[in-house]
C-alpha positions as CSV (number, residue, x, y, z in Angstrom):
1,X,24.7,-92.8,-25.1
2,X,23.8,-89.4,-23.3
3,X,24.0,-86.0,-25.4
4,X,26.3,-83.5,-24.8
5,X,24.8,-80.3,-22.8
6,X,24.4,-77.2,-24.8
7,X,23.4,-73.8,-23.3
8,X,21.9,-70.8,-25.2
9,X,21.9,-67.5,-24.2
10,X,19.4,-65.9,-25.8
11,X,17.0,-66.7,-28.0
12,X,18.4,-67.4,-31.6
13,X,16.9,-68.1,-34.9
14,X,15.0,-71.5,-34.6
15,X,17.3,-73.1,-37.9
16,X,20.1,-72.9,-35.4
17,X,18.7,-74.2,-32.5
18,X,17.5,-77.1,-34.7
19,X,20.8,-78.1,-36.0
20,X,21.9,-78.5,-33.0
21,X,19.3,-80.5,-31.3
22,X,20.0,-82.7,-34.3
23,X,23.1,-83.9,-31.9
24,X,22.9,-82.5,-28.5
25,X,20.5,-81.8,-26.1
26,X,19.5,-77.9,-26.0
27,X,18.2,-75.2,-23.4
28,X,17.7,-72.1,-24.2
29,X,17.5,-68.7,-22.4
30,X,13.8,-67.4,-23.9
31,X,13.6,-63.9,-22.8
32,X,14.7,-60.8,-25.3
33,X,17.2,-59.8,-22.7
34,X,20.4,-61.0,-21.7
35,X,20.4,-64.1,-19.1
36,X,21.0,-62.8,-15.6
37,X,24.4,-63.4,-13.9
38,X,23.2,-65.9,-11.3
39,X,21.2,-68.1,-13.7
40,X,23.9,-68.6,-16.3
41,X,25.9,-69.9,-13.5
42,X,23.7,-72.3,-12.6
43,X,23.6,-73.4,-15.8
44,X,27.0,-73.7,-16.8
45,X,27.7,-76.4,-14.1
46,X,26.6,-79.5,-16.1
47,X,27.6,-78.1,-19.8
48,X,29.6,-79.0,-22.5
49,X,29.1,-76.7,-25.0
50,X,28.4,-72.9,-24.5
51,X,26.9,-71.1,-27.0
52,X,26.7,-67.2,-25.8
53,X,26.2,-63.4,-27.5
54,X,28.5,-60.5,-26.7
55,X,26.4,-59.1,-23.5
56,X,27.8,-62.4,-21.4
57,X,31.2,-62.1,-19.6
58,X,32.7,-65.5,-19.5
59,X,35.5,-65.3,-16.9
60,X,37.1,-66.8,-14.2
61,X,34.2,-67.3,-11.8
62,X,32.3,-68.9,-14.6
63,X,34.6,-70.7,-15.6
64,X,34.8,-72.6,-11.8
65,X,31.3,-73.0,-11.9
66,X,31.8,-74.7,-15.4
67,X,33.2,-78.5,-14.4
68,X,32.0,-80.2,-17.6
69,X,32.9,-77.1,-20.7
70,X,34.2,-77.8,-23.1
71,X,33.6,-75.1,-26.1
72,X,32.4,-72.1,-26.4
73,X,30.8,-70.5,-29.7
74,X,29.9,-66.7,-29.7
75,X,27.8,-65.1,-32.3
76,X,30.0,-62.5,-33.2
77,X,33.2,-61.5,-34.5
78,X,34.5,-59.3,-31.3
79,X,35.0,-61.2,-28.2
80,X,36.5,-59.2,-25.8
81,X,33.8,-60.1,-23.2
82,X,35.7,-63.4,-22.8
83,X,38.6,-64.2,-20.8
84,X,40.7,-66.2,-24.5
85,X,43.2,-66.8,-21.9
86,X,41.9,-68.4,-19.4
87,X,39.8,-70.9,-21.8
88,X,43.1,-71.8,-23.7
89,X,44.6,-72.7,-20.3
90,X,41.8,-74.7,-19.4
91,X,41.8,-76.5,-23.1
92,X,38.1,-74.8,-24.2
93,X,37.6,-74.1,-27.8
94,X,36.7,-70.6,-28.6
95,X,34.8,-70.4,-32.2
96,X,33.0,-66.9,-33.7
97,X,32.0,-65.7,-36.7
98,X,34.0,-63.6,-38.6
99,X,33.0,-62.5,-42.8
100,X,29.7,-62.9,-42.6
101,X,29.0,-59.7,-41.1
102,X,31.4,-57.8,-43.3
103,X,29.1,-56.2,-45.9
104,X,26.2,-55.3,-43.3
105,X,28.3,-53.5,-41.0
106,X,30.2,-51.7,-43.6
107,X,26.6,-50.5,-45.0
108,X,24.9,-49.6,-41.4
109,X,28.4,-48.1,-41.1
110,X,28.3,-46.1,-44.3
111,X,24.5,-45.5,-43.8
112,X,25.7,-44.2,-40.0
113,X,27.8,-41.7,-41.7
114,X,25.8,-40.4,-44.1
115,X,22.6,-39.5,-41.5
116,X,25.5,-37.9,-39.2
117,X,26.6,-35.9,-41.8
118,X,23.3,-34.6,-43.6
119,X,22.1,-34.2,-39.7
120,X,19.1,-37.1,-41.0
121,X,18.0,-37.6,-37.5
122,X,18.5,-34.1,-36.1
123,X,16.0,-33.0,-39.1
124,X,13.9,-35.9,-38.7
125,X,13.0,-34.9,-35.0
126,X,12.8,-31.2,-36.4
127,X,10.3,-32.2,-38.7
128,X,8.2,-34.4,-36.2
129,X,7.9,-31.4,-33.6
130,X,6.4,-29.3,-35.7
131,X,9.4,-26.8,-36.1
132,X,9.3,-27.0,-39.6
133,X,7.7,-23.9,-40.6
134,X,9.4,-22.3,-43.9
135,X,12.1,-22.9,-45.9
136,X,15.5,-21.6,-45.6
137,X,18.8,-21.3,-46.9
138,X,20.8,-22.6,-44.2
139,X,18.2,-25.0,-42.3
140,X,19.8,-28.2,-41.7
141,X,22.7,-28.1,-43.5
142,X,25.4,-30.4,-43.2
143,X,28.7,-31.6,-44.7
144,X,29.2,-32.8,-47.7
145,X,29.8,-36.5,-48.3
146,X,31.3,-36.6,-52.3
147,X,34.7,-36.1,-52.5
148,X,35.6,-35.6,-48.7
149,X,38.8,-37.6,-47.1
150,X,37.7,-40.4,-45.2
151,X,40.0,-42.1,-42.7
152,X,39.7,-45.6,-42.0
153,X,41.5,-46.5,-38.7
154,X,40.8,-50.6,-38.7
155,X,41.7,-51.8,-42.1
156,X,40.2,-55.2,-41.4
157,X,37.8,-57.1,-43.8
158,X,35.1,-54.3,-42.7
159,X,36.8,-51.8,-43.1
160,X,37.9,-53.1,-46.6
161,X,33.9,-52.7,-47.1
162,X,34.0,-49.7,-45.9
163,X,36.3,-48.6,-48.1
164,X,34.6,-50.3,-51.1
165,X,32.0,-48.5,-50.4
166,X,33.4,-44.8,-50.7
167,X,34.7,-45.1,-54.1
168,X,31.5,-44.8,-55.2
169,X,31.4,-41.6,-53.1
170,X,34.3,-40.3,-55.0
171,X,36.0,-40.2,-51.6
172,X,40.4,-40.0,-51.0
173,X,40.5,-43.4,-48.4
174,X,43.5,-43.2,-45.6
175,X,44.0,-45.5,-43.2
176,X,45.7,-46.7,-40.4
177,X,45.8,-50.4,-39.3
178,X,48.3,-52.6,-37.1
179,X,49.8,-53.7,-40.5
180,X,50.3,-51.9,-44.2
181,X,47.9,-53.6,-46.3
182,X,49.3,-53.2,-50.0
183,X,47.0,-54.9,-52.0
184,X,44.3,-52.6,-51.0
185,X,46.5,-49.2,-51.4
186,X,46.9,-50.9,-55.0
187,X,43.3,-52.0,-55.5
188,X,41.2,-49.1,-53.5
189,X,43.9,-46.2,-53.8
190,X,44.1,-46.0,-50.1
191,X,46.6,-44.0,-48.0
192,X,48.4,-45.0,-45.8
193,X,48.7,-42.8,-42.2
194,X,50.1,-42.7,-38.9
195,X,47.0,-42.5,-36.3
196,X,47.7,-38.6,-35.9
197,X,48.2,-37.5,-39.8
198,X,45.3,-39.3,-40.1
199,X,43.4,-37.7,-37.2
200,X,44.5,-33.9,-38.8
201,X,43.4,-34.8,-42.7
202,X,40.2,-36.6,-42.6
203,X,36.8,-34.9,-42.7
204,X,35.4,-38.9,-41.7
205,X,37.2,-40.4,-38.7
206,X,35.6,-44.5,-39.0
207,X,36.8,-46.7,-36.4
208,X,36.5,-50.1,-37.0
209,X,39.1,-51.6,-34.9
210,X,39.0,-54.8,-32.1
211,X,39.1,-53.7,-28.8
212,X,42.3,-55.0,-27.2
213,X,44.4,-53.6,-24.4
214,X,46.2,-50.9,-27.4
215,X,43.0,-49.6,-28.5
216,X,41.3,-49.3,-25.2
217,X,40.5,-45.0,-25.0
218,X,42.4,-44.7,-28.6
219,X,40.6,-41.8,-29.2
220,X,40.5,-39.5,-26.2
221,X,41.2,-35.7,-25.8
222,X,44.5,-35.5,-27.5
223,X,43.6,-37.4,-30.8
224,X,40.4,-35.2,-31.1
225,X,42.3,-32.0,-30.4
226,X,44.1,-33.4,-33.9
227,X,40.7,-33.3,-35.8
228,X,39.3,-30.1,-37.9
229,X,36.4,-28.1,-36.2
230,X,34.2,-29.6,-39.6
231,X,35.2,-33.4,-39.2
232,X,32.6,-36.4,-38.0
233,X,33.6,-39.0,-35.7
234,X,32.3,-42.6,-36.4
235,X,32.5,-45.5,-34.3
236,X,31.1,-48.7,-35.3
237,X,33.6,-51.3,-33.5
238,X,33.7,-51.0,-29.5
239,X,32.0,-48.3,-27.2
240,X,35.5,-48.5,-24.8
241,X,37.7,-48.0,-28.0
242,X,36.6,-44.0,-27.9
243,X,37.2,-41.6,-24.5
244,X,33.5,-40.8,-24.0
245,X,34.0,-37.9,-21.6
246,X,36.5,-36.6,-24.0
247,X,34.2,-36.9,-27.0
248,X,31.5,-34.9,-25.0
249,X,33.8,-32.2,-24.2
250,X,35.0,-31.9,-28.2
251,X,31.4,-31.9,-29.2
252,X,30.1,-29.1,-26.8
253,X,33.3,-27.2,-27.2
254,X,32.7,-27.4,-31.2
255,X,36.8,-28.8,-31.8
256,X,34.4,-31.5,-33.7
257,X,31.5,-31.4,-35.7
258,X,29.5,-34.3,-34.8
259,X,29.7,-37.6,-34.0
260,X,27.6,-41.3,-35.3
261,X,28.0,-44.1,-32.5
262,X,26.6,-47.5,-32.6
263,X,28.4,-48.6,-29.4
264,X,29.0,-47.2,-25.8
265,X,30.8,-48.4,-22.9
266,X,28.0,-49.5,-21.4
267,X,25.0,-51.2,-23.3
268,X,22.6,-50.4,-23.2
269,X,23.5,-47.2,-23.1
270,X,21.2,-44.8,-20.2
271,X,18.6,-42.6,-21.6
272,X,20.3,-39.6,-19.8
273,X,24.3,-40.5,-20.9
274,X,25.2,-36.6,-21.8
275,X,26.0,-37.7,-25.2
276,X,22.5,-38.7,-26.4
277,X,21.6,-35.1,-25.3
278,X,23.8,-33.7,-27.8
279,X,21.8,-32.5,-31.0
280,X,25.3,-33.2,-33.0
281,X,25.1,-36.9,-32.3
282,X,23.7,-40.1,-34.0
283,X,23.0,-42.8,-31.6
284,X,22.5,-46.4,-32.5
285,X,21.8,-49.3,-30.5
286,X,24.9,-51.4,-32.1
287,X,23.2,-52.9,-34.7
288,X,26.2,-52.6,-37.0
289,X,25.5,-56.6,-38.4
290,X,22.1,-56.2,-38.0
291,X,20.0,-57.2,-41.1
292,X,17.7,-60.7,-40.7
293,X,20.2,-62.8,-43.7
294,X,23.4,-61.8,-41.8
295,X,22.1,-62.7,-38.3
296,X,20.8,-65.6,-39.7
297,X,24.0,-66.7,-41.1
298,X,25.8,-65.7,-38.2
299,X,23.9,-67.9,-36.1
300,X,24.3,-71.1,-38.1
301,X,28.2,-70.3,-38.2
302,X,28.6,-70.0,-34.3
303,X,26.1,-73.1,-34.4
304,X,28.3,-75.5,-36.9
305,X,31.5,-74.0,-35.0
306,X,30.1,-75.3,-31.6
307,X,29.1,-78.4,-33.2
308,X,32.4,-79.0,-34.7
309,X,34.3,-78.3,-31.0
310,X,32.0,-81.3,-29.5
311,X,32.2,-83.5,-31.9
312,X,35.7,-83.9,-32.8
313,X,35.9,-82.0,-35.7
314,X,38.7,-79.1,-36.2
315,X,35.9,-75.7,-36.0
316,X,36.5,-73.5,-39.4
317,X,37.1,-70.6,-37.3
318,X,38.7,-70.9,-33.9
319,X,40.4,-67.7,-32.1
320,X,42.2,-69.9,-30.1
321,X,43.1,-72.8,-32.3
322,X,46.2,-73.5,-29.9
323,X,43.8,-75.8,-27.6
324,X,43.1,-78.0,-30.9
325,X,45.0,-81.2,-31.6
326,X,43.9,-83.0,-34.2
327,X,41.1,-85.6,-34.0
328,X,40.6,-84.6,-30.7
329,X,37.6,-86.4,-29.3
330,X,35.7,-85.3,-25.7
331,X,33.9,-88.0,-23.8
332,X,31.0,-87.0,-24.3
C-alpha cells in the first residue's frame, strides 16, 4: 500500500523527520529560510499531511491547491497564520504544541526584561565602541528589578511562568487575562486588574497574550498614555498585538521608558524599522522558545500530533478537535 504524503517546511531536527519516515513518505524544504509562496503550492497538491512553522500562511488559496490534505501540524503554540476556520469546514485536523515551550519562553521573557531594564545591550554596544572611558555615577543606569510591580496581561501557562518566576524577584504580580484565574491569586499572590489599572500601576508591562481579532493593536496610543514615564514595555507573544507606530511615538516622546520586543509585525523585522534605532529598545528575533531541548521537543510533539491525524488516532492536542470523530480513518 502507498504512504501517505507529508510536507515539511523547513528543516527540523532529524529525530522528527525520522519518526515520521517510519510511516509516511517525507520531503522536506532544506533551506534556513522559509519555503517560497509558489513552491509550497506546488507542493501541497498531492499531500496528506502538512507539517509547517509559523512564517507559512495556510489559507484559502492553499487550501484549493491542496486536493488530498488532510492534517496539518504546526510547530508552535500560536497559529494565527492559519485560516482554523476554513480547515474545520474542510474537515483538516489542526495539531500544535502547547506546554512544552512554557518554561523557555517565560525565562527568554524574564531574561528580555531584565537586559531592557539594566539597559544590558545599550551598555554592551557602549562598551564595544570604545565609549567606555571612566567611571561614573550615573552611566547606565537603569530601573530597578526587586520589588517593582509587574503586570502580566496573558495569564496563560506562560505567563503562570512568568509569574513563577518574579517571586523570586520579590515582585507584587497583577494581571489581566480573559478569565480570573483563582488558584493562581491564591498560589502566586497575584492581582487581579482591569487592562487600564493595570496599564497605570505596573513598572513591567509583559504581554503574553494570543493574537486574536480582540488583541489585535491592544496596546496602542491610549493604553501607553496609561503607563508611568519610568515603566518598560515587554512583548513576547505577537508583533501585531502592540501599535508599533504608537510605541515609537511613546518612546521618543519619553511617556515610556523603554521597551524589550521579541516580535514585530513583520518578521523579520527591516534593519531600518524606526524602532531598532531607538537606544531605549531591546530587540530580539522572536526566539521566546528558543533553547535546543525545547525545540527539540517541540518538534517531536507537532510530529506525533501529525502522525496521530493520518493514522486514525485522536491527536493529544488538536485546536480544532470539532473535525475529529472517533476512529476516524483517511484512505490513505
Amino acid at each position: 500500500m502507498e504512504k501517505a504524503k507529508i510536507y515539511i517546511t523547513r528543516k527540523i531536527p532529524e529525530e522528527a523527520i525520522r519518526f515520521l519516515q517510519k510511516d509516511f513518505e517525507v520531503k522536506v524544504w532544506e533551506e534556513d529560510r522559509p519555503v517560497p509562496r509558489e513552491i509550497l503550492l506546488k507542493e501541497v497538491r498531492n499531500v496528506d499531511g502538512l507539517y509547517v512553522m509559523l512564517t507559512e500562511k495556510i489559507d484559502q488559496e492553499l487550501l484549493d491547491y491542496a486536493s488530498n490534505l488532510k492534517a496539518v501540524s504546526i510547530m508552535a503554540v500560536g497559529y494565527d497564520n492559519i485560516d482554523v476556520s476554513r480547515l474545520t469546514e474542510k474537515g483538516i485536523s489542526l495539531t500544535y504544541t502547547p506546554g512544552v515551550l512554557s518554561d523557555t519562553t517565560a525565562d527568554l521573557t524574564f531574561a528580555l526584561l531584565m537586559a531592557t531594564a539594566r539597559r544590558i545591550t545599550e551598555a554592551n554596544r557602549y562598551l564595544l565602541e570604545g565609549k567606555w572611558e571612566s567611571w561614573g555615577p550615573m552611566l547606565m543606569a537603569g530601573q530597578d528589578i526587586y520589588g517593582a510591580t509587574i503586570g502580566i496581561i496573558g495569564m496563560g501557562r506562560i505567563g503562570e511562568a512568568l509569574a513563577k518566576r518574579t517571586t523570586g524577584f520579590d515582585m507584587k504580580i497583577l494581571y489581566h487575562n480573559r478569565n480570573r484565574r483563582p488558584e493562581i491569586e491564591e498560589r502566586l499572590g497575584a492581582e487581579y486588574r482591569s487592562l487600564d489599572d493595570l496599564l497605570r500601576e505596573s513598572d513591567f508591562v509583559v504581554l503574553l497574550t494570543p493574537l486574536t481579532p480582540e488583541t489585535r493593536n491592544l496596546i496602542g496610543e491610549r493604553e501607553l498614555g496609561f503607563m508611568k514615564p519610568t515603566s518598560i514595555l515587554i512583548n513576547a507573544s505577537r508583533g501585531a498585538t502592540v501599535d508599533e507606530d504608537a510605541l515609537y511615538q511613546a518612546l521618543v516622546n519619553k511617556k515610556i521608558w523603554a521597551a524589550g520586543l521579541d516580535v514585530f509585525h513583520h518578521e523579520p523585522v527591516p534593519k531600518d524599522h524606526p524602532l531598532l534605532q531607538l537606544e531605549n529598545v531591546v530587540a530580539l528575533p522572536h526566539i521566546g522558545s528558543a533553547s535546543i531541548v525545547t525545540r527539540k521537543k517541540m518538534a517531536i510533539m507537532a510530529a506525533e500530533g501529525l502522525r496521530d491525524a493520518l493514522l486514525g488516532n485522536r491527536p493529544k492536542h488538536m485546536v480544532n478537535s470539532e473535525v475529529w470523530k472517533d476512529n476516524v480513518k483517511f484512505d490513505i
